[in-house]
Residue, then its C-alpha position, 0 to 999 in steps of 0.5 A: x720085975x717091972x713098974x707100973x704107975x698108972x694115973x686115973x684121970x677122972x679121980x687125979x689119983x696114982x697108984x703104983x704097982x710091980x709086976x714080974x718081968x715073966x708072969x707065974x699066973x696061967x691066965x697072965x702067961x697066956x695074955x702075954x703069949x697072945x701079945x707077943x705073937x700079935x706083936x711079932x706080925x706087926x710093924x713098930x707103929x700101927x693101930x689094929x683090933x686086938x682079934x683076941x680081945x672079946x671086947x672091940x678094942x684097938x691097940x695104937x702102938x708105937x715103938x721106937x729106938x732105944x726100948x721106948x713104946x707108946x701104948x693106946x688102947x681105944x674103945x671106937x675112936x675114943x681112948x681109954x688109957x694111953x702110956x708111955x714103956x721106958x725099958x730102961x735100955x738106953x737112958x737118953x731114949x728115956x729121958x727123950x720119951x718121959x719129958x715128952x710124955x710130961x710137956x705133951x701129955x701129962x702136963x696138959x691132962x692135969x691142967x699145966x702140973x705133971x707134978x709127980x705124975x711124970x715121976x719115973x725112975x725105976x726102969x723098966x717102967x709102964x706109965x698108964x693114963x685111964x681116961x675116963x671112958x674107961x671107968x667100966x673096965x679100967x682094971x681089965x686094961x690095967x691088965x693088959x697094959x701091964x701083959x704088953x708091957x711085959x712082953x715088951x720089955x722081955x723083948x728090948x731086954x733080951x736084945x740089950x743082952x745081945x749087944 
């Protein structure tokens, strides 16, 4: 199981969510193997066109030591969401990732107070922010932010287990 909080900017609000680790859904396993092999031939930062999107959507992502992912998702060179994936592999790398997340983007998007919206203790946690110009098709990319985290956080698991 993992968590989802995702944080919708233009109505300040939070909302709070668990997913399976593996989907169980057809339509979520096949949005998860598209992620994951997307993934596999990619660097651990770049920002490309998802080509199995029917939508024009760019992935900016950016991986780091320690099963830490920031994820992007932008319209053109606007944002629609941003989020921050804590696996929960290595607590330091954590910790690093969600104070940056809290000083550097939670912070100034709610005027100065993270306040709970910085809030993380469960791992593996997605912590999502739609922007406004998502309103159209926020819970499609609530969808998909949920796919790619899924499939991340199978991948820093099972290498966890490795060690």
């Amino acid at each position: 199981m993992f968590f989802v909080r995702t944080i919708h900017l233009a109505e300040k609000r939070l909302d709070q969510a668990t997913y399976e680790l593996a989907p169980t859904d057809v339509e979520g396993q096949e949005v998860c193997s598209a992620f994951a092999a997307f993934l596999a031939e990619r660097k651990p930062e770049f920002r490309e066109r998802l080509p199995f999107l029917r939508r024009d959507l760019e992935l900016e992502w950016s991986a780091a030591p320690g099963g830490v992912a920031l994820a992007s998702f932008h319209t053109g060179m606007a944002p629609c969401s941003m989020g921050i994936l804590l696996a929960g592999v290595d607590a330091e790398a954590d910790r690093i990732m969600l104070n940056a997340w809290r000083d550097n983007v939670i912070g100034p998007l709610m005027g100065g107070d993270a306040g709970d919206y910085a809030q993380a203790a469960e791992r593996p946690m997605l912590i999502n922010v739609l922007f406004p110009e998502a309103a159209e098709f926020g819970s499609s990319l609530q969808l998909m932010a949920a796919a790619l985290a899924s499939v991340y956080f199978r991948n820093a698991l099972a290498e966890k287990a490795k060690d």
